[in-house]
C-alpha positions in Angstrom: 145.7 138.8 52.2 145.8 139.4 56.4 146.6 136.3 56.8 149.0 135.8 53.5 151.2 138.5 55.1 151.1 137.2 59.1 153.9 134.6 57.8 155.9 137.3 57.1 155.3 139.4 60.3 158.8 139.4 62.0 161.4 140.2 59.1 163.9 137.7 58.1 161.7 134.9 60.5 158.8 132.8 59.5 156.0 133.3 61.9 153.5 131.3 60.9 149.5 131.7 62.2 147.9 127.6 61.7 144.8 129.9 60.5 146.2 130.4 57.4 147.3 126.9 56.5 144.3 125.4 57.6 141.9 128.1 55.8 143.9 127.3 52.2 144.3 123.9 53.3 148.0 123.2 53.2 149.0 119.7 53.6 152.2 121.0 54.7 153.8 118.2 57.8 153.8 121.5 60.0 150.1 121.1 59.6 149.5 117.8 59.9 151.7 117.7 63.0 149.3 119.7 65.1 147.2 117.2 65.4 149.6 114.7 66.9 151.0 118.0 69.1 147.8 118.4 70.8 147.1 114.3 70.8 150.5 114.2 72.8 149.9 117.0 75.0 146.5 115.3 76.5 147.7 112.0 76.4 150.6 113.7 78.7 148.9 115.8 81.1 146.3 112.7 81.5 149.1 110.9 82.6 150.2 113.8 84.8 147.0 114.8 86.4 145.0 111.4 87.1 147.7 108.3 86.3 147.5 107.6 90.5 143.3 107.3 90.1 143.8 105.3 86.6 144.0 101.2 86.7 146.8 100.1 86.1 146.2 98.5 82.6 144.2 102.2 81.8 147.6 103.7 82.7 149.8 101.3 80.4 147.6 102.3 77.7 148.1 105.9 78.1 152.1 105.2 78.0 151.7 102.9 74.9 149.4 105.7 73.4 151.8 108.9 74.0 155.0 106.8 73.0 153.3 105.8 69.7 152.7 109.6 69.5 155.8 110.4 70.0 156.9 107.8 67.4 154.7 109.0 64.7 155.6 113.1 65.3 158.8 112.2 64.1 158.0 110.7 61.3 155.4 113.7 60.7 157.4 116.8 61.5 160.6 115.9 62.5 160.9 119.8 63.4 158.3 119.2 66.5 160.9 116.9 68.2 162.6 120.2 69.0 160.2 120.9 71.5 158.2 118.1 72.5 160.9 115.7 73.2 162.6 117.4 75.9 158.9 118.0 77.3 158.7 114.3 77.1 161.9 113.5 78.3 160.9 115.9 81.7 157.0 114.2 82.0 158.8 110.7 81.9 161.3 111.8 84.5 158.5 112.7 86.5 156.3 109.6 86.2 159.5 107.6 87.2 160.3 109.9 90.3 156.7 109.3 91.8 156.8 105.2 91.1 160.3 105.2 92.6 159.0 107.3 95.9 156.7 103.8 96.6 159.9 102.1 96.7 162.3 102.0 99.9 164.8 104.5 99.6 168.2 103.1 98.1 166.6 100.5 96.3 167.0 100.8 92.9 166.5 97.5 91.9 163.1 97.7 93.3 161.9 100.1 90.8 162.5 97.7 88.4 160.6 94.8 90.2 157.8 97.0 90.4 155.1 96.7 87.9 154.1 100.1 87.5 157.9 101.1 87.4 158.0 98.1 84.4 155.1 99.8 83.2 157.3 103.1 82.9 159.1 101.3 79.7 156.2 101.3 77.9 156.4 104.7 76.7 160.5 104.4 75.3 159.5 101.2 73.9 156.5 102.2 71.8 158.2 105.3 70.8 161.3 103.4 69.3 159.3 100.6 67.6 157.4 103.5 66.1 159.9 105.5 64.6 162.2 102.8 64.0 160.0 100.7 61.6 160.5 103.8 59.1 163.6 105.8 60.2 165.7 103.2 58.8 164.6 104.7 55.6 164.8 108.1 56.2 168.0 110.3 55.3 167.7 113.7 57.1 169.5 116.6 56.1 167.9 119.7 57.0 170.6 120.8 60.1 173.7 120.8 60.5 175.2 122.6 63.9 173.4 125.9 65.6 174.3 129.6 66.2 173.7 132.2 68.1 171.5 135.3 66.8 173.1 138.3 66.1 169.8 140.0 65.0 166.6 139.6 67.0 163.5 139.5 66.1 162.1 143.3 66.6 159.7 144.2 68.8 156.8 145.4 67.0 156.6 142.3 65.3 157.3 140.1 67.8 154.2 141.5 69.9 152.0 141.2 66.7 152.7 137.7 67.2 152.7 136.4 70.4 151.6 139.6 72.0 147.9 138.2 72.8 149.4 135.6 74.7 152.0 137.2 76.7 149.3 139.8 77.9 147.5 136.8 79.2 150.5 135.1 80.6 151.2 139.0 82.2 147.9 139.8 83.4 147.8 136.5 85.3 150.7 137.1 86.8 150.2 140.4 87.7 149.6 139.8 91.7 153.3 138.0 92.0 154.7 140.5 89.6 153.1 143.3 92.5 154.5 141.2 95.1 158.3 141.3 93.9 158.5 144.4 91.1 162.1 143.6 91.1 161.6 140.5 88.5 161.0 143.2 86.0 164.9 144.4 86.4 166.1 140.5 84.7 165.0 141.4 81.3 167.5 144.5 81.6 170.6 143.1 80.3 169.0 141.5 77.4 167.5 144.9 76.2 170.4 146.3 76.8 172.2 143.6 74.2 169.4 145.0 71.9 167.4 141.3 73.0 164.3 143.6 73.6 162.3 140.4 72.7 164.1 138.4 75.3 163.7 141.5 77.4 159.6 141.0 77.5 160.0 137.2 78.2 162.3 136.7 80.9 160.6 138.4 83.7 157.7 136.2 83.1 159.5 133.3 82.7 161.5 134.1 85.8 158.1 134.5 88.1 156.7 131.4 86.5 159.8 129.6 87.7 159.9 130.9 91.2 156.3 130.3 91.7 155.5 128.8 95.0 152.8 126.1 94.4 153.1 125.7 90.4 150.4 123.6 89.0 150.5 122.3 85.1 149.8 125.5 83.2 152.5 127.2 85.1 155.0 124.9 84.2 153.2 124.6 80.4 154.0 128.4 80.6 157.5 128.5 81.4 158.6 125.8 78.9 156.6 127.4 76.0 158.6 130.9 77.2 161.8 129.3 77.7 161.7 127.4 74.0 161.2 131.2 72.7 163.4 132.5 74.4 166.1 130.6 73.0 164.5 131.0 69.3 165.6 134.5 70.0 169.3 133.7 71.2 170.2 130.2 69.4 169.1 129.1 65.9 170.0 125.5 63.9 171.8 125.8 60.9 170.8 124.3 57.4 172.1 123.0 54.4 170.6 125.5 51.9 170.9 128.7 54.2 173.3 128.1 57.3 173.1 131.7 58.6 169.1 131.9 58.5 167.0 131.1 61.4 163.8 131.2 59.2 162.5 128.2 59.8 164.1 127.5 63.5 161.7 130.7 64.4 159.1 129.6 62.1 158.7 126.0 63.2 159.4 125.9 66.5 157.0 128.6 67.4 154.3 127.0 65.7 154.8 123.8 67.0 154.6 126.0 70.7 151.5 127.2 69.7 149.7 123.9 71.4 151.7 124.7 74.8 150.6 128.0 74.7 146.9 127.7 74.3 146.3 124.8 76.6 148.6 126.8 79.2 146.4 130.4 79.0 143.4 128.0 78.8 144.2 126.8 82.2 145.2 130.2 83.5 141.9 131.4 82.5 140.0 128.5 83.6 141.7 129.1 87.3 140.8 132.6 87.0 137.2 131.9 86.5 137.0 129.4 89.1 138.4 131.9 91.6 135.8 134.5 90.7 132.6 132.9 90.5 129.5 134.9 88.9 126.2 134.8 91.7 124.0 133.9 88.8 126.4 131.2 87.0 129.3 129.2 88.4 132.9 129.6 87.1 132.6 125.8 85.5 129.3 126.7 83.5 131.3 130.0 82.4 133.9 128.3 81.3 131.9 126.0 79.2 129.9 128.8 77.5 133.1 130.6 76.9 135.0 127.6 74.8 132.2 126.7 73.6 131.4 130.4 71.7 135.2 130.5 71.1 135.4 126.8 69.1 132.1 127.9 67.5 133.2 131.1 66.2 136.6 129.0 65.3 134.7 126.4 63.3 132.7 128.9 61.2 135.6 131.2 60.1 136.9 128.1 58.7 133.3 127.1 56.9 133.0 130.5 55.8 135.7 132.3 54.9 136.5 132.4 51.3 139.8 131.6 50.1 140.5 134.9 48.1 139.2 138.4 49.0 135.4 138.4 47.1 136.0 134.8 45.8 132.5 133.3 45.2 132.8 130.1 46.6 132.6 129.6 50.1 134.0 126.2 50.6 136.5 124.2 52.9 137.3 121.9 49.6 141.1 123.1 49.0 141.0 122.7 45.5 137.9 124.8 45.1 139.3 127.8 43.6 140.7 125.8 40.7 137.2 126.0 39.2 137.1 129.8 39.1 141.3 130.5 38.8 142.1 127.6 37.0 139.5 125.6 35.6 141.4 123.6 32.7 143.8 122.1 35.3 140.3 121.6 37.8 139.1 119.1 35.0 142.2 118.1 33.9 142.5 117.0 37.9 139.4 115.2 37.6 140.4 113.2 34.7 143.6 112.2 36.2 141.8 111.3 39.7 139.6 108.8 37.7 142.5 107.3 36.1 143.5 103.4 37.7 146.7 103.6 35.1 148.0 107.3 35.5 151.3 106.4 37.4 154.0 108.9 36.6 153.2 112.7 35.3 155.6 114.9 33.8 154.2 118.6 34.5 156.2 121.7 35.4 158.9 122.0 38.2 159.7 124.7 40.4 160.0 125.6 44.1 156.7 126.5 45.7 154.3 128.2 44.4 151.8 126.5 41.9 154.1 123.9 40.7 153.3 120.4 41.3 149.9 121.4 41.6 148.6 117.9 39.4 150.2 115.3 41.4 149.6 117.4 44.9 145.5 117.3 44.0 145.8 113.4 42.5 148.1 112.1 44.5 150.1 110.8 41.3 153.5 111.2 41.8 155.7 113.4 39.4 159.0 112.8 37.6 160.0 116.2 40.1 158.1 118.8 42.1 159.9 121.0 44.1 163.4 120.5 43.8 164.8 122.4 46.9 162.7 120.8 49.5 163.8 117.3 47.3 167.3 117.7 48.2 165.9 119.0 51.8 164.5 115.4 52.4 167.7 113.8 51.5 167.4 113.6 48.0 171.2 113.9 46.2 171.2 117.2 44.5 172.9 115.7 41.7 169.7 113.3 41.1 167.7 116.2 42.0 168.9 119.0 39.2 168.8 116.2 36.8 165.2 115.5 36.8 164.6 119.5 36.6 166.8 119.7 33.7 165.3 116.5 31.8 161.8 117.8 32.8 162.5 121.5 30.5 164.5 119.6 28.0 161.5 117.5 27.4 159.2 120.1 27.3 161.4 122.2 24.9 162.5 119.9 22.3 161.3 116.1 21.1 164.9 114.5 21.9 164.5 115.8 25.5 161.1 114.2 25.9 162.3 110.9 24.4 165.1 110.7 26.3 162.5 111.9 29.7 159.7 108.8 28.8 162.9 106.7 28.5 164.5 107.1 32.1 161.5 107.7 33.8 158.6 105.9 32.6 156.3 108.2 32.9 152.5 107.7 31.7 150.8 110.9 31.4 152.1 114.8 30.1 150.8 117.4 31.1 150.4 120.8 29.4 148.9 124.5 30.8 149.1 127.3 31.3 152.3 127.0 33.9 153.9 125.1 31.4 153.5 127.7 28.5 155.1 130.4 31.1 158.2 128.4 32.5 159.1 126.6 29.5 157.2 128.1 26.2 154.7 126.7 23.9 155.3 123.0 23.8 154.6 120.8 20.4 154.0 117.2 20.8 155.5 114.2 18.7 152.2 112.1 17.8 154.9 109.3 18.0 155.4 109.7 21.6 152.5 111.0 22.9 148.7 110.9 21.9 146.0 113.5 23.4 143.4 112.3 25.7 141.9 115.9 26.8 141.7 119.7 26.1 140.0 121.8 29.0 139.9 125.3 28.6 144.4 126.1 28.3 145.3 122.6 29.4 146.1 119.6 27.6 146.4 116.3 28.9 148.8 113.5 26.4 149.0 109.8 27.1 152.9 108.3 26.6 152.5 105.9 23.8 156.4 105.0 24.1 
């Protein structure tokens, strides 16, 4: 229930903690994309850190790999490219800036001769042939312009969520903050314009920036505090709510969360390695540390049930179907085994349990959640007219012909979700024929 309510920590904002997700085991693309966040972020800071000591071919590798990265996150999340592109963009700028300091100055033409600069186009390259074998396809929909924030995210809230990680990001600043006091006074005028979460980022983001001698974490840091500070002042607009910045908040921070992790990881990591312990060496700390942290990590996700007192403990995400609902659980089973279960018909709705038979089978559905349909692109015409012919053909036996007709579907299902949204539902043994009753669920097989 903790972590049920975190999403909801900042009002009006989604602020979303990837425990959660990964302990109910979303499939959401926000979740999936962390995985090709963190893959791009190493792939990067390789490149960074040790390209001058890699070969050359190791090196043309590592830009093939993070373009293909970058490729695929679009295709993903498309929501990540908010704040890993422009961190691209400003990591390629920097590769190209060291080739071109080999070559003679003025000669621009030499970069190109040069086969590491050559080797540069790589990572463009390998991006666009990613994305572009599928974008072709894709219709994207979900903004359309941006504006500015008229109210802020309070601060309470704001410091539930990214609280832990500011007092890092403070307390390792703390000596440059003593050194010029006066970097407090720039977040001033933005808690003045009521900004007070602007307020708390700006003089960190300000000392990170005028940092002599940054290294990678310090300039991890300031991008991950400059991409929330403008969550705070700009948001983009969207179809179905163009005044909410729900899901610019909500996405974007998440997406940050990589950034921010590997960034106080390296803060720490300095800090250990600049106090050494007599009896073991800041390196060996370090180790024991992640290493208790990941384990501790790894078992809250092995161990923790699902639901408050919920008897099974279980990383299988469709484990509480046997105690909550254990007529769709074998119903689900059935279906799974199925080599001719093509199309379902079964309840539509946004969120919630609805479309939980194709989600768990992987057989698509005549409709499942129709606002996030017309999110991807789908028309909303099309869209409301698979919702409607999906109630119809629940509620009547015209509606169900007509359903089977258009759609072709192979297999109806009936429970307990059904029986709330649309009422008790009758079949036509001309139609359909019954294959299974488990518990309150029915499964029919279209005969038409």
């Amino acid at each position: 229930t903790a972590l049920e309510k975190s999403v909801l920590v900042i009002p009006g904002v989604g602020s979303n903690y990837p425990w959660y997700d990964l302990l109910w085991g979303i499939p959401h693309p926000h979740v999936n994309g962390l995985l090709v966040q963190v893959f791009l972020l190493y792939t990067l800071l390789l490149l960074v850190l040790t390209g001058d000591e890699i070969p050359r071919a190791g090196k043309r590798f590592l830009l093939a790999t993070a373009g293909i990265a970058a490729g695929v996150m679009i295709l993903v999340n498309s929501w990540d490219t908010f704040v890993y592109y422009p961190l691209l963009a400003g990591v390629f700028i920097l590769l190209i800036r060291r080739v071109s300091l080999q070559s003679p100055p003025g000669d621009t033409a030499g970069f190109l001769r040069s086969p590491d600069g050559i080797s540069m186009l790589l990572l463009p390259a390998s991006a666009l042939l990613t994305a572009g074998m599928l974008w072709s396809t894709m219709d994207p929909r979900g903004v359309n312009g941006w504006g500015l924030v008229s109210t802020p995210s309070d601060l309470i809230p704001f410091l539930a969520v990214h609280g832990l990680f500011l007092v890092l990001i403070y307390a390792f600043l703390a000596g440059d903050i003593r050194i010029r006091p006066y970097i407090l006074l720039t977040g001033l005028p933005a808690a003045l314009a009521g900004y007070w979460s602007a307020a708390i980022l700006l003089p960190a983001l300000v000392t990170l920036l005028i940092r002599k001698d940054r290294v990678w974490y310090d300039c991890l840091a300031a991008y991950a505090l400059l991409v929330l500070l403008l969550t705070e002042l700009v948001y983009l607009r969207e179809p179905a709510a163009l005044e909410s910045r729900y899901n610019t908040v909500f996405k974007c921070s998440l997406a940050l969360l990589p950034v921010i992790w590997i960034s106080v990881s390296g803060m720490i990591g300095s800090w250990l390695s600049a106090h050494p312990s007599p009896s073991l060496p800041g390196r060996d700390r370090g180790f024991l540390i992640n290493g208790l942290v990941c384990t501790l990590l790894c078992l809250a996700f092995v161990l923790a049930p699902v639901e408050p007192y919920f008897p099974v403990l279980s990383i299988d995400a469709a484990a509480f179907l046997e105690e909550e609902q254990p007529g769709d659980a074998a119903i689900i089973r059935l279906l799974s085994a199925d080599r001719n279960a093509t199309v379902l018909i079964e309840a539509a709705g946004d969120f919630d349990y609805h479309g939980r038979i194709a989600a768990f089978t992987g057989i698509p559905s005549v409709i499942g959640w129709p606002s996030v349909e017309q999110q991807w692109g789908r028309e909303p015409a099309e869209v409301q007219e698979r919702a409607r012919a999906v109630e119809k053909g629940y509620r009547d036996t015209d509606g169900l012909r007509h359903l089977i007709a258009r759609y072709h579907p192979t297999h109806l299902v009936a429970g307990p979700l059904e029986g709330i949204k649309y009422g008790i539902f009758r079949e036509d043994p001309d139609l359909l024929s019954l294959v299974a009753v488990r518990n309150t669920t029915r499964l029919y097989e279209v005969l038409a």
